[in-house]
C-alpha positions in Angstrom: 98.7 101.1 122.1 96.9 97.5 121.3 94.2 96.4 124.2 92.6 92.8 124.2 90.8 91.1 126.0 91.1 94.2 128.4 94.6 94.0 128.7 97.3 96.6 127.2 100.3 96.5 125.0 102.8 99.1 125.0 104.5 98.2 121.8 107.7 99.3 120.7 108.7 98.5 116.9 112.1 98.2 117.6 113.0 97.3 113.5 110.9 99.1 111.0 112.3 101.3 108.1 111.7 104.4 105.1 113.4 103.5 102.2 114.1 105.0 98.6 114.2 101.9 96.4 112.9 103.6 93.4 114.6 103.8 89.4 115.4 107.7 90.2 118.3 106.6 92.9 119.5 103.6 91.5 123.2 104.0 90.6 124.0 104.0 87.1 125.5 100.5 86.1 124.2 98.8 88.8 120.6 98.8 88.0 120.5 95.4 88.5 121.3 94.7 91.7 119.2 97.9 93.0 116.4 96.5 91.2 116.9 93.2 92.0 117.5 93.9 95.7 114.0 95.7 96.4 112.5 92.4 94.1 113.9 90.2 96.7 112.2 92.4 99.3 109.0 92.8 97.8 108.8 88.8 97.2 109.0 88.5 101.4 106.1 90.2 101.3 103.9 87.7 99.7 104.6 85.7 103.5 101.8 88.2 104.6 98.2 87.8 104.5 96.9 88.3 100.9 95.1 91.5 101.4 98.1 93.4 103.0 100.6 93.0 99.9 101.3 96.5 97.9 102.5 96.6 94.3 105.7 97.1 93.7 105.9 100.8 92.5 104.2 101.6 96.0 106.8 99.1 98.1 109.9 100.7 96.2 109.0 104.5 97.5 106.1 104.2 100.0 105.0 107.6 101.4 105.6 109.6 104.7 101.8 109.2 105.0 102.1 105.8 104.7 104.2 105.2 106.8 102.5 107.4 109.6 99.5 105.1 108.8 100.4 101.9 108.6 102.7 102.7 111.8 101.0 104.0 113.9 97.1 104.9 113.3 96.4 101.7 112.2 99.7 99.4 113.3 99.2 100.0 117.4 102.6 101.3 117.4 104.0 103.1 120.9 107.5 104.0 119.5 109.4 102.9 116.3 113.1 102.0 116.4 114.4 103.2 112.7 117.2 100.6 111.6 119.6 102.3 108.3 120.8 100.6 105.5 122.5 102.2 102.9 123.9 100.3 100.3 125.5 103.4 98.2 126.8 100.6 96.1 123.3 100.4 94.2 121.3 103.8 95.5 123.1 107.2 95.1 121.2 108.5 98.2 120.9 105.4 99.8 118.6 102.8 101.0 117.3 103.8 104.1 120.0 106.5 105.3 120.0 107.9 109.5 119.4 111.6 107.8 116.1 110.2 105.5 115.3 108.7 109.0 115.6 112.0 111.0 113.8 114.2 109.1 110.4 112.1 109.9 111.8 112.0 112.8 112.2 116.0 113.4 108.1 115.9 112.2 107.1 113.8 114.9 108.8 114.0 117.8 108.5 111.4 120.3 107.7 108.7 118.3 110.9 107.2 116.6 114.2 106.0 118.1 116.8 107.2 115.7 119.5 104.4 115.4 122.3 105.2 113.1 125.0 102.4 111.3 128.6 102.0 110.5 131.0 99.8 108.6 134.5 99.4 109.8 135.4 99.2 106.0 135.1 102.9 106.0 137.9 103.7 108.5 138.9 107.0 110.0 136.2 108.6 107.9 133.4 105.9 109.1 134.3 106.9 112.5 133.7 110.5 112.1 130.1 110.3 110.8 130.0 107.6 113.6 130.3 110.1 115.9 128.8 113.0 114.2 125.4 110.9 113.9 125.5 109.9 117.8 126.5 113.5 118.4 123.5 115.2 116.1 121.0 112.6 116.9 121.1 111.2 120.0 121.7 107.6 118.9 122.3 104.8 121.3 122.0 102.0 118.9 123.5 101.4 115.3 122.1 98.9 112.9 125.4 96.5 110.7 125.0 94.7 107.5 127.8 92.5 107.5 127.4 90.9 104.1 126.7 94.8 102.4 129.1 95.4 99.9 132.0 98.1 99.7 134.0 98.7 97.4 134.9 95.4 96.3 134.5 93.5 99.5 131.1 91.6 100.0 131.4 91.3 103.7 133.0 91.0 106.8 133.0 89.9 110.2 132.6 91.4 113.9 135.6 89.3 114.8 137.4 91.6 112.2 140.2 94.1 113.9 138.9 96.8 112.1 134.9 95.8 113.8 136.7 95.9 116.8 138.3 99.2 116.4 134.4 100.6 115.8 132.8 98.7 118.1 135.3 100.2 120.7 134.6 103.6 119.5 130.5 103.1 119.2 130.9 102.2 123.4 132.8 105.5 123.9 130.5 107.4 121.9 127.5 106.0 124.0 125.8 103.5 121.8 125.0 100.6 123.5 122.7 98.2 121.6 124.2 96.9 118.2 121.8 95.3 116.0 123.1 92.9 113.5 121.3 91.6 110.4 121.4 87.6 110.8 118.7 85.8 108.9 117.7 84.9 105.5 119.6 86.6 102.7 118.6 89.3 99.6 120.1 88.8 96.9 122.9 89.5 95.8 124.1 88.8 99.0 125.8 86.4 100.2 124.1 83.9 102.7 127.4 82.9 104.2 128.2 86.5 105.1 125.1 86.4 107.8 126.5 83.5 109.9 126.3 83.9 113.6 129.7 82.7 114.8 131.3 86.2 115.0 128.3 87.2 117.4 129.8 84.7 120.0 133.4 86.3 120.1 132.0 89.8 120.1 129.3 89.3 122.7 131.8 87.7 124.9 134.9 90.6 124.4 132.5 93.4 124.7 129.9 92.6 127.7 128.9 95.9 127.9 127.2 95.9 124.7 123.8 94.6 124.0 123.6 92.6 120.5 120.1 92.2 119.0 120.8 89.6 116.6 118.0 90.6 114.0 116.3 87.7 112.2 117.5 85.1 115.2 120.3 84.1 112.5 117.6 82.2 110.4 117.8 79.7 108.9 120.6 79.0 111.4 118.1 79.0 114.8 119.8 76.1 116.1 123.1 77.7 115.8 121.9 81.1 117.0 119.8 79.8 120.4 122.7 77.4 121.7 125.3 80.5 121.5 122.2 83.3 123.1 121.7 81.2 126.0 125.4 81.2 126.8 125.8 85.1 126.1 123.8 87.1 128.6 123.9 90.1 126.4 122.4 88.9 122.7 119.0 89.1 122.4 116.8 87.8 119.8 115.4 90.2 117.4 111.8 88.9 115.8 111.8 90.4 112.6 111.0 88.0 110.2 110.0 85.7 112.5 106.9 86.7 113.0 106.2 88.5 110.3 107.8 85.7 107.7 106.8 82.4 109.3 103.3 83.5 111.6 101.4 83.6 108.5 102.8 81.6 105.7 104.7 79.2 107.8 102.7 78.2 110.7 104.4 74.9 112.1 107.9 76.3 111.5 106.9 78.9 113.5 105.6 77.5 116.8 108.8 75.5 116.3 111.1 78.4 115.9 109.4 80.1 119.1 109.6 77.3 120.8 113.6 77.1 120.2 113.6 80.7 121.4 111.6 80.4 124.6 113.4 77.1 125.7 117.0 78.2 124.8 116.7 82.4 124.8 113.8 83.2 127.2 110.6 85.6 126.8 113.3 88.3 128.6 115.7 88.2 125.5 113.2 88.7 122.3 112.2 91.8 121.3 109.7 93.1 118.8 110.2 94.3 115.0 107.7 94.3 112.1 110.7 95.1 109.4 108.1 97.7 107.5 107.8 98.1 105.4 108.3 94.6 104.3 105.3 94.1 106.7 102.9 96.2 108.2 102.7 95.7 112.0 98.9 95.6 112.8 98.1 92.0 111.5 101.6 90.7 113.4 100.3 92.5 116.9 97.3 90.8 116.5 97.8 87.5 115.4 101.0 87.8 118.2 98.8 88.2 121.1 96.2 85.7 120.0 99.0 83.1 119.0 98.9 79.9 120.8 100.8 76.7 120.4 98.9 74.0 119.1 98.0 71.0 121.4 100.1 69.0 120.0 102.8 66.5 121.5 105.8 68.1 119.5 105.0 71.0 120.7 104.7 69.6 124.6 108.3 70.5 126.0 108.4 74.0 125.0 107.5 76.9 127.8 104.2 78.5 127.3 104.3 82.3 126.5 101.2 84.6 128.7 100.1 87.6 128.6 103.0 89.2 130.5 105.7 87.7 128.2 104.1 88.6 125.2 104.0 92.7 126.4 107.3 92.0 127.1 108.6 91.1 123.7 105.7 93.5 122.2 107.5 96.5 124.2 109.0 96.3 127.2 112.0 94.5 126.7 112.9 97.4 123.7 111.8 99.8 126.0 114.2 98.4 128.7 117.3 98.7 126.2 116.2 102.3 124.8 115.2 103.4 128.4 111.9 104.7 126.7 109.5 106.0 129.3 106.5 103.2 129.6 103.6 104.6 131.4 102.6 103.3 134.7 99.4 101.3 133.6 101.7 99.8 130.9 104.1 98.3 133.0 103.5 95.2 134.3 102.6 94.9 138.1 105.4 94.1 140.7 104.7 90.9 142.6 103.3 91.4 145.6 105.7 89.9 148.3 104.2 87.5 150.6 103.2 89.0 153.7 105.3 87.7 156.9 102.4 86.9 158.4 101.0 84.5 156.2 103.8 82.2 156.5 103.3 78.8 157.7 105.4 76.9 160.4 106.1 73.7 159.0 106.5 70.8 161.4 106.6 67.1 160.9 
């Protein structure tokens, strides 16, 4: 929990990660792009402040302790939302898998979500572990790459029959909030793979589902908040966002929440520090203390308070996950007025 100003923050990391990025699981004959993946990773890091950046021996294979750490003795962390990415194309155990995930998870229970992934590329055998992971873990979320390679395909859409055919299956299995990476690219990706457009169609088809577009689609922010405001079921995920653009980026970034809270709304935008890319403690902070400047571009765009900002710091995830917030978390009901204050007005 983060208090301020004597106000609390229940705060719900609803993107973080525990990766394997080191030489021992890279897959022979694709060193390159295994190595050059977690290179592309570890140069977002240099958005941070100066004296949070690691080397990069400790940011290929960071440590269950540092992660604990980082997390949640220092980071003001409630509840983490693990988000998998595999990419068996480059590391023979994978990125970031749901079972690397779950056994932290089994050492310290109550304090991650565990969100699984599929890839409709996979087929009848995707599905199975699909189900096998929602049945073993509890998952009510998955987390899609759709510009990861597989086997010779470098990406693919939502609006994709065979997307359809999982996202079908991921309702009837119970998952409910699908969390798609839309923002800047690692190379070798391919940017175009990332665009939102095939958010709008799903959203629309599959109202049931929640879709926390990860990264708000940058650079494409206008694209992304002109499709949100019409889809009452994606939400804006603010990974990278603030931990990208807060520090290093400054003016973009009171722009880019200004977009968010004009078009989206403080109700829509949840939480994520992407560790460990970046550590969450200097984000929370400099989140709750952010401002926009008095300036007149900045004029038109709604103001974010104190109540909004524990909303996107936690409640809103918590909302989605239907984690328990304690009572002196939550914010306060308003008070109806009382009949008999009302006013007879004559002319």
């Amino acid at each position: 929990m983060y208090e301020k100003n004597g106000e609390k923050y229940f705060v719900v990391d609803s993107h973080m990660h525990f990766w394997n990025a080191g030489p021992d699981n890279w897959v022979p004959g694709a060193e390159q792009y295994a190595k050059g993946w977690i290179e592309c990773f570890h140069a977002y890091q240099s958005l941070a402040p100066k004296e949070t950046h690691w080397p990069i021996e400790k940011f290929m294979s960071y440590t269950e302790d540092d992660l604990m750490k980082d997390v949640f003795e220092d980071g003001y962390v409630d509840v983490a939302i693990f988000q998998p990415t595999y990419l068996k194309e480059w590391y023979t155990k994978g990125f970031n898998t749901t079972e690397q995930n779950a056994d932290l998870g089994e050492k310290h229970p109550g304090m991650f979500v565990l969100n699984t992934r599929f890839d409709p590329r996979d087929g009848d055998v995707g599905l199975e572990e699909l189900k096998a992971n929602v049945d073993r873990y509890g998952s009510k979320g998955v987390k899609l790459y759709t510009a990861e390679w597989n086997a010779g395909s470098r990406g693919y859409k939502l609006t994709d029959p065979a997307a359809y055919r999982y996202l079908e299956k991921a309702q009837e299995y119970g998952i409910k909030n699908i969390h798609v990476h839309k923002g800047p690219t690692i190379w070798p990706l391919d940017k175009d793979a990332f665009d939102v457009s095939d958010i709008d169609h799903a959203a629309t088809d599959f109202p049931e589902l929640n879709f926390i577009v990860e990264h708000v689609g940058l650079p494409r922010i206008e694209d992304f908040c002109f499709m949100a405001t019409q889809e009452p079921n994606v939400y804006a995920g603010l990974s990278v966002v603030i931990g990208g653009l807060m520090a290093a980026r400054p003016h973009f970034f009171n722009k880019v929440m200004g977009e968010l809270l004009f078009w989206v709304g403080e109700d829509k935008m949840t939480f994520g520090s992407d560790y460990g890319i970046w550590e969450p403690k200097w984000q929370i902070e400099g989140f709750v203390d952010w401002e926009f400047p008095d300036l007149p571009e900045f004029a038109d765009y709604p103001r974010l308070g104190v109540e909004g900002k524990k909303k996107i710091l936690g409640l809103n995830a918590a909302k989605l996950y239907d984690i328990k917030v304690p009572d002196e978390l939550q914010l306060k009901a308003a008070t109806p007025a009382a009949q008999d204050d009302a006013k007879l007005v004559t002319q």
